[in-house]
C-alpha positions as CSV (number, residue, x, y, z in Angstrom):
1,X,0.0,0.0,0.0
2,X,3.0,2.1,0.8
3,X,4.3,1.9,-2.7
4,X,0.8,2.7,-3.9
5,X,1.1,6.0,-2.2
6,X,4.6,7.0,-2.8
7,X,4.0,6.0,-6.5
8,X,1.1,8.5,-6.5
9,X,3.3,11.1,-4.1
10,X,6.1,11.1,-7.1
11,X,3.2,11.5,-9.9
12,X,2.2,14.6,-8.4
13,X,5.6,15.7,-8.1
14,X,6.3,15.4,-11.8
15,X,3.4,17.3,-12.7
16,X,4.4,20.1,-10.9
17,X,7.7,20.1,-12.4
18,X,6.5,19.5,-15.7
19,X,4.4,22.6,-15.1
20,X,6.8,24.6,-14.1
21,X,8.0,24.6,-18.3
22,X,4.9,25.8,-19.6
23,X,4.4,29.3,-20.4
24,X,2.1,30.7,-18.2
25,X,3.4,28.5,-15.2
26,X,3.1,30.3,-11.6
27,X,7.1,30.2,-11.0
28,X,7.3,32.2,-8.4
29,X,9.3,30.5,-5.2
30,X,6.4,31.2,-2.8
31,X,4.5,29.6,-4.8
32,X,6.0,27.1,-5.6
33,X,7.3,26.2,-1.9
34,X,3.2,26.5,-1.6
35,X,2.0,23.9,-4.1
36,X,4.7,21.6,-2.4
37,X,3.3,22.2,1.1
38,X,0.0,21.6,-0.3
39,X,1.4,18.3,-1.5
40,X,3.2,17.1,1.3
41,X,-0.2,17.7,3.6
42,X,-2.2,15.5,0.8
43,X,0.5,12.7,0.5
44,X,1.3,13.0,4.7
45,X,1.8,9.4,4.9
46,X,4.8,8.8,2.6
47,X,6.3,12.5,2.2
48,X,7.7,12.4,5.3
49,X,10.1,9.5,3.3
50,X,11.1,12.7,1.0
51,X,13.4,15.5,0.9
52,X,12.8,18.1,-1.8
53,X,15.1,20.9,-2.9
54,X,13.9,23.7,-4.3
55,X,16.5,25.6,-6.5
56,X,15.4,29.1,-8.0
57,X,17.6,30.6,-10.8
58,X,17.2,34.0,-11.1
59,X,16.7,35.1,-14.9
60,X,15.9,39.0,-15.5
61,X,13.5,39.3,-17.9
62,X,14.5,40.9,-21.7
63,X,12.4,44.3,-22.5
Protein backbone atom coordinates (compact mmCIF):
# COMPACT_ATOMS: atom_id res chain seq x y z
CA UNK A 1 0.00 0.00 0.00
CA UNK A 2 3.01 2.15 0.85
CA UNK A 3 4.27 1.93 -2.68
CA UNK A 4 0.80 2.67 -3.87
CA UNK A 5 1.05 6.02 -2.20
CA UNK A 6 4.59 7.04 -2.83
CA UNK A 7 4.00 5.96 -6.51
CA UNK A 8 1.13 8.50 -6.53
CA UNK A 9 3.31 11.07 -4.13
CA UNK A 10 6.07 11.10 -7.09
CA UNK A 11 3.20 11.55 -9.86
CA UNK A 12 2.20 14.59 -8.44
CA UNK A 13 5.62 15.71 -8.05
CA UNK A 14 6.30 15.40 -11.84
CA UNK A 15 3.36 17.27 -12.74
CA UNK A 16 4.44 20.05 -10.87
CA UNK A 17 7.68 20.06 -12.36
CA UNK A 18 6.55 19.49 -15.74
CA UNK A 19 4.36 22.55 -15.14
CA UNK A 20 6.81 24.61 -14.14
CA UNK A 21 8.00 24.65 -18.25
CA UNK A 22 4.91 25.83 -19.55
CA UNK A 23 4.37 29.31 -20.44
CA UNK A 24 2.13 30.73 -18.24
CA UNK A 25 3.41 28.49 -15.23
CA UNK A 26 3.14 30.29 -11.64
CA UNK A 27 7.07 30.20 -10.95
CA UNK A 28 7.30 32.20 -8.41
CA UNK A 29 9.30 30.52 -5.22
CA UNK A 30 6.36 31.18 -2.84
CA UNK A 31 4.55 29.61 -4.81
CA UNK A 32 5.98 27.12 -5.59
CA UNK A 33 7.27 26.20 -1.92
CA UNK A 34 3.17 26.52 -1.55
CA UNK A 35 1.95 23.94 -4.07
CA UNK A 36 4.70 21.61 -2.42
CA UNK A 37 3.32 22.25 1.14
CA UNK A 38 -0.05 21.61 -0.29
CA UNK A 39 1.40 18.35 -1.49
CA UNK A 40 3.18 17.15 1.34
CA UNK A 41 -0.24 17.66 3.61
CA UNK A 42 -2.23 15.54 0.80
CA UNK A 43 0.52 12.71 0.52
CA UNK A 44 1.26 13.03 4.70
CA UNK A 45 1.84 9.39 4.86
CA UNK A 46 4.77 8.85 2.63
CA UNK A 47 6.28 12.45 2.22
CA UNK A 48 7.71 12.42 5.34
CA UNK A 49 10.06 9.51 3.32
CA UNK A 50 11.09 12.68 1.02
CA UNK A 51 13.41 15.48 0.94
CA UNK A 52 12.77 18.08 -1.77
CA UNK A 53 15.13 20.91 -2.88
CA UNK A 54 13.87 23.70 -4.32
CA UNK A 55 16.50 25.58 -6.51
CA UNK A 56 15.42 29.13 -8.01
CA UNK A 57 17.60 30.59 -10.75
CA UNK A 58 17.23 34.03 -11.09
CA UNK A 59 16.69 35.14 -14.85
CA UNK A 60 15.88 38.95 -15.48
CA UNK A 61 13.48 39.31 -17.87
CA UNK A 62 14.47 40.88 -21.66
CA UNK A 63 12.44 44.30 -22.54
Amino acid sequence: MVERLCARYKAALTTLAEGLSKPRARRKPEEVHERIGRLKAKHRRVARYYTLRVSVDRVEPVT
